[in-house]
N, C-alpha and C positions, 0 to 999 in steps of 0.2 A: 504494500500500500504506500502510495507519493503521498505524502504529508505539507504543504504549504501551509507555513506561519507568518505572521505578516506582525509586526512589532511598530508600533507608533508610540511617539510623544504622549504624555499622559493629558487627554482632551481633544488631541489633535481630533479624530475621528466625528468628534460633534461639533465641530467649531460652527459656527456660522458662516456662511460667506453669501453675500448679497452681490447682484453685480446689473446694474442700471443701464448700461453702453448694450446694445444689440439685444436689447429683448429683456424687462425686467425678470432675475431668478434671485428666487431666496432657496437655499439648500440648508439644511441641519443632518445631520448625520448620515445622509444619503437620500433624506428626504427633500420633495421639491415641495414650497409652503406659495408659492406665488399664484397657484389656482385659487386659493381662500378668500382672495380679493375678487369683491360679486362685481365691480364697474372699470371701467376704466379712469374714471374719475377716483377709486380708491387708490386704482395703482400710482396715478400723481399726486396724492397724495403721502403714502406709502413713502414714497421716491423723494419724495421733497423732504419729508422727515428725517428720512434716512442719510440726505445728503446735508442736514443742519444740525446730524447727530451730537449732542453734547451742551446746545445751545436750545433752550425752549425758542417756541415759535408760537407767536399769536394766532387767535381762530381768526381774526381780521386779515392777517397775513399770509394765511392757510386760503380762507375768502377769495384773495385777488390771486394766490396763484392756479385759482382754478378761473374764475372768472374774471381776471382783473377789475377795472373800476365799475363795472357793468353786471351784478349780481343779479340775479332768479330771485322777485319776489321773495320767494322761501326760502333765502338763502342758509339762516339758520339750520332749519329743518332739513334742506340737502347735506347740509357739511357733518350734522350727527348723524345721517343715515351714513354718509364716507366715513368718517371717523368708527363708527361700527365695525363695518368692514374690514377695518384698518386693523382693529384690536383680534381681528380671528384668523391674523395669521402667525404672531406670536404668543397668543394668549390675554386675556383682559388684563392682566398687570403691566403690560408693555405697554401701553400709553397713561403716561402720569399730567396729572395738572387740570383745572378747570381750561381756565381763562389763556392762559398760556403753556401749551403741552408739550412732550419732549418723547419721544421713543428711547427706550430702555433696552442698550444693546450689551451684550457680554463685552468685556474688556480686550477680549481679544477677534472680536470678530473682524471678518475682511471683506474690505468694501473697495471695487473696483475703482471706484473715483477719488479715494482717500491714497490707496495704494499708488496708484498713476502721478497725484500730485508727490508724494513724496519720492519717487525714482527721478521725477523732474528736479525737484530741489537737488538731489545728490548727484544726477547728470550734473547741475549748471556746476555744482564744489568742484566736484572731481575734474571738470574739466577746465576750470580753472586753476586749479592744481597741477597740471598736466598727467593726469593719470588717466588718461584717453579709456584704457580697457574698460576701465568699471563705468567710466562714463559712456562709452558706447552702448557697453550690456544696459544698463538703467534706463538708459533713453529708451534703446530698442521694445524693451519691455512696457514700457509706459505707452509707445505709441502704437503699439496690439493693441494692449487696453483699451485703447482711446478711439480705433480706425473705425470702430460701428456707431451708428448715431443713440443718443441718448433716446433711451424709451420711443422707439419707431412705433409709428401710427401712434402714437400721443400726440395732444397739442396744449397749449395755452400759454399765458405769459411767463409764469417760472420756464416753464419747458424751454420755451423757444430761445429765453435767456441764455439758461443756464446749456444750452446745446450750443448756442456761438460761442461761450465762452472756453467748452470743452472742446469744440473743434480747434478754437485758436492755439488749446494745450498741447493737442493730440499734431499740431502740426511743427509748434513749437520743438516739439519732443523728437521727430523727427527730423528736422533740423540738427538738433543736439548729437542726434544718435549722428548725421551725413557728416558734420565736423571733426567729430571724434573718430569717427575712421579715417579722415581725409588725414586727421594729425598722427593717426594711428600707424600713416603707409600703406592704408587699402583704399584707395580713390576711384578704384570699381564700386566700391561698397556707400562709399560717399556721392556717386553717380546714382544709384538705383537709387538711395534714400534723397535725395533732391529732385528726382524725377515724379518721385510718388507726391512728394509736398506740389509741385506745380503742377502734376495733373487736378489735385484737387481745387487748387490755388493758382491759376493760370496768372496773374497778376501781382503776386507774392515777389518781391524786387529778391528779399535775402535769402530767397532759395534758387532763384534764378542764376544771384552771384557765387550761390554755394555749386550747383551745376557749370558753371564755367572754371569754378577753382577744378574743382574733381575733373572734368574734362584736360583740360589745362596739363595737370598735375602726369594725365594718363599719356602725354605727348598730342592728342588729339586737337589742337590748335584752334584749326577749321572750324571743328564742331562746335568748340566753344564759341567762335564768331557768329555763326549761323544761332546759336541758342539764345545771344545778347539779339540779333535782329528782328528772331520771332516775336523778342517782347517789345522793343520799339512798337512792331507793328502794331502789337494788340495795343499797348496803351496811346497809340495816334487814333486807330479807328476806331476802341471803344471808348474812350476817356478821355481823348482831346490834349493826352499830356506826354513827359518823354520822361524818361529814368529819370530818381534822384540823383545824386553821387551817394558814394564811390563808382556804379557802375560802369557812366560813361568817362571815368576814368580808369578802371580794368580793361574798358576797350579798348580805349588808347594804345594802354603799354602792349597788350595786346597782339596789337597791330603791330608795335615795335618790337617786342621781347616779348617773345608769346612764353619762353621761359622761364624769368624772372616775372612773369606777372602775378601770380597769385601770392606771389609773399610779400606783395607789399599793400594787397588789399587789405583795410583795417578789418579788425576781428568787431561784429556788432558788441553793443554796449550789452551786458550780463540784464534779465528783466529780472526783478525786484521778486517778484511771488509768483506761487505756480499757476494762479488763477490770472495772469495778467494776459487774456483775452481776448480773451476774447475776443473784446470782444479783443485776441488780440488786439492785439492795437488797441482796439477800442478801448477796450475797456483798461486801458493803461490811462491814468487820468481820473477816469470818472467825472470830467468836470466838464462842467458845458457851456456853453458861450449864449449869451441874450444878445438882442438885437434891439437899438434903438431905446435903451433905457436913458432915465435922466442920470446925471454927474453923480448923483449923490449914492447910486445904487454900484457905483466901481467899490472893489474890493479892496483896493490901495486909495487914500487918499490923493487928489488931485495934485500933479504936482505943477509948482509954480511956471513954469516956463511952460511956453506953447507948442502944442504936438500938433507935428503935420503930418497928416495924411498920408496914407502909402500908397507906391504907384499900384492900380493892381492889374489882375488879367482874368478873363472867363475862363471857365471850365464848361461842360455839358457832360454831364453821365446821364444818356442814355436808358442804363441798367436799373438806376435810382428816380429815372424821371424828374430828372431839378438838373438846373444851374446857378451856375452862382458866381461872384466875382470872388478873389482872394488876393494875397499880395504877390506880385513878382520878385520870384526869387525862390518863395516855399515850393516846395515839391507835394506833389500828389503821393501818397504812402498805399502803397501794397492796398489798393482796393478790394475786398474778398468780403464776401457775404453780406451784401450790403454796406459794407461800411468804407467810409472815404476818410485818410488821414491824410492832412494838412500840418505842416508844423516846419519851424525853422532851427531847428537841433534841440531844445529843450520847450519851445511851445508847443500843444497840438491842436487841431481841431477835429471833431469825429461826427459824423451825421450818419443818422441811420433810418431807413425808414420799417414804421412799424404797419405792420399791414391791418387792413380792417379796424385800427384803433378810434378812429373815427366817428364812431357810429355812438360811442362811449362819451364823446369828447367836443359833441358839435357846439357851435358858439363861443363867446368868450368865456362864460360862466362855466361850460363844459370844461372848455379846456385847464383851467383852472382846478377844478375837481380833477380831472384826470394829471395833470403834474403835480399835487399833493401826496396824492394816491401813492403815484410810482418812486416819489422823493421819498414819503415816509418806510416804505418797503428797501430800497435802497439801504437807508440808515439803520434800519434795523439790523439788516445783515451787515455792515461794513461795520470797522473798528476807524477810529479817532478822527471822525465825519463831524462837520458842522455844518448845518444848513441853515443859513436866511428864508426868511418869508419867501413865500413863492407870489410873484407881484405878475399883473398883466403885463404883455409883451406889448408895448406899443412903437407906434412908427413901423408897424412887420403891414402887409399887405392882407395878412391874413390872421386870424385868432390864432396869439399865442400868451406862452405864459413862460416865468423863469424864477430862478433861484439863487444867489451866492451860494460859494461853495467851499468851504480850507479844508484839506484831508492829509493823513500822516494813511491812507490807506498800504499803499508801497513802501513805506521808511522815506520816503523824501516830501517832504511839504510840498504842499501846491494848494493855488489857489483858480476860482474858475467859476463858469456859471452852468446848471444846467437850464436847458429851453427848450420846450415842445411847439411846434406851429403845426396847425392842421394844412393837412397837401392832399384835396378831394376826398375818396374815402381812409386816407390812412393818415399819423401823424410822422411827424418829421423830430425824430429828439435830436438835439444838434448838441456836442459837449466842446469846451472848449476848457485848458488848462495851461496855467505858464509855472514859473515859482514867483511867491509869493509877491519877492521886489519886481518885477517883472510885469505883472498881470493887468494892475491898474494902467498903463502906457498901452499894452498890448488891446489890451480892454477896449480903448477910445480908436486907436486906431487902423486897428486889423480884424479883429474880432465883431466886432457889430457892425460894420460895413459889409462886412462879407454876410453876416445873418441878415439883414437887410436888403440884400441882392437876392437872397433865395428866391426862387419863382421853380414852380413846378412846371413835367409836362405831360400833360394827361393827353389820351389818347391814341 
């Protein structure tokens, strides 16, 4: 008789492990618990719990992230029949708290999205460090995790959030993983993993550069030329704009020392937190720009000498339906999933539009309610946030609203507005952020000129 023993860590066997990315699964000891959720509205719930594990979350906040600002009459009476549901798939002691509730998870349980953010942190050390291996393996690792969308066939406004934000991770991470091979001496391996980020991300500049380093690196010259022109092309005919630098200075040398060119392309600046976003990009900041406010609502005091105007220049996205004017000189940033970044090395500006928001948000008054709404939700979840009254947008074309904003969210202060302006049926959140000393100058004369120029184009 063959006898097969199998010996585990003492627990291992029951552990928990929940995993949110390609299809929500709760497993316990070999069991799968994610059938016991009767709707699908439990399961985002479930999922949002799960993903705020540690930190209570308001029924108000639970509310909007099913319905955002726009609840069902019943709203109460739906979120205790979700919450029901909620409690029978680990048992009625798993959710504690009236007014503000929390899920009750084992200490050691493994949570797909918990686990992903921390192989990114230890990618960015380690590869800072130059210890490329372990930063390759982490990265690699995190952006499996990461390649299936968050709860598919789910919708609503957590969801849709917190899916750009883990796409920006999951692409990030990829990245990390293409570098650390490239430093590693496999620029094969750092080809495949840049290829994959711009398939998804056709308009991603720093996977673009990381593709031409790798290419570069493999003697393939050419190839690298022809990968720098594909993207020319897409951002003249969809976005009306041409690389930031460094790239069309990689070109260059390129052109000259196709050799020496990749060592002397800077290495991008280290992003602060795993969760920086979103929205890439995006959501690096957090802070949004108003448009047409009086003097009094700048985040810096006025300062004494007179600021002039910057020259600026159109844009047209197409993709996004709006144009806008902005300053000459800032580059267009890595457009991808709606979002456009603007920025001159430490300002940015981010515009995103939210689809169907609209309907929640018509009129001034609307609009108003609804950037309350999404400001207080915000603050709840972020750490060392302050926000100002959220004031009507005026001098905008159309019903908007906004907010001051100072956040330590990343370890670096900033200061900034957020602003929503209704664009037919969807709204338009536009963020803008500088540092602090910074913001009030930027404030008066790049920032609300440009939210000022917005004009959408429907049809």
């Amino acid at each position: 008789m063959a006898l097969a023993v199998v010996v585990s860590p003492s627990g291992t066997a029951a552990r928990l492990r929940i995993r949110l990315c390609g299809g929500l699964a709760v497993d316990q000891a070999g069991e799968r618990l994610e059938s016991r959720l009767p709707s699908r509205q439990a399961r985002i719930v479930f999922a949002c719990l799960v993903d705020h594990r540690g930190h209570p979350i308001s029924r108000t906040s639970l509310a909007e992230a099913l319905w955002g600002d726009d609840p069902p009459p019943s709203r109460d009476v739906g979120l205790r029949a979700v919450l029901s549901g909620v409690r029978r798939v680990l048992g009625p002691g798993s959710l504690e708290g009236r007014g503000e509730l929390k899920l009750v998870l084992p200490d050691d349980v493994w949570i797909d999205v918990e686990v992903a953010a921390r192989l990114v942190q230890r990618a960015e050390l380690a590869l800072e460090e130059e210890r490329h291996e372990p930063a390759r393996r982490d990265a690699a690792t995190a952006a499996d995790i990461l390649q299936d969308e968050l709860l598919p066939g789910c919708g609503g406004p957590w969801v849709d959030e917190r899916r750009v934000e883990l796409e920006e991770l999951g692409r990030h991470a990829r990245e990390l993983e293409g570098r650390a091979a490239l430093e590693d001496g496999d620029p094969a391996a750092a080809e495949r993993a840049a290829r994959r980020v711009v398939e998804r991300a056709p308009y991603r500049e720093s996977a673009h550069a990381l593709l031409m380093q790798a290419l570069t690196a493999q003697g393939n010259v050419a190839e690298a030329l022809l990968a720098y022109d594909r993207l020319v092309r897409a951002l003249r005919d969809d976005l009306g704009t041409t690389p930031s630098p460094p790239l069309p200075g990689l070109h260059e040398r390129l052109l000259v020392d196709g050799r020496g060119a990749t060592r002397e392309l800077r290495r991008p600046r280290r992003r602060p937190g795993a969760r920086f976003a979103g929205v890439a990009l995006a959501l690096t900041g957090l802070a949004i720009v108003a448009a047409g406010l009086s003097g009094s609502d700048s985040a810096e005091p006025a300062r004494a000498h007179r600021v002039h105007a910057l020259p600026m220049q159109q844009a047209v996205l197409p993709g996004l339906r709006i144009a806008f004017e902005y300053p000459k000189g800032w580059p267009l940033r890595r457009p991808a999933n709606g979002l456009t970044g603007i920025g001159d090395g430490d300002a940015f500006c981010n515009i995103f539009r939210i689809q169907g928001a609209a309907s929640s948000a018509h009129g001034r008054r609307g609009i108003l309610r609804y950037a309350r709404g999404r400001l207080r939700g915000w603050a709840r979840r972020a750490r060392e946030v302050r926000l100002g009254a959220v004031q009507a947008l005026h001098g905008a074309a159309t019903p908007g609203a906004t907010a001051l904003e100072r956040d330590r969210a990343y370890g670096v202060p900033e200061a900034g507005r957020v602003s929503f302006l209704t664009a037919g049926p969807d709204v338009l959140r536009v963020e803008c952020s500088a540092p602090p000393g910074r913001f009030g100058g930027l404030d008066r004369v790049a920032f609300r000129p440009l939210v000022q120029s917005v004009r959408t184009l429907e049809g």
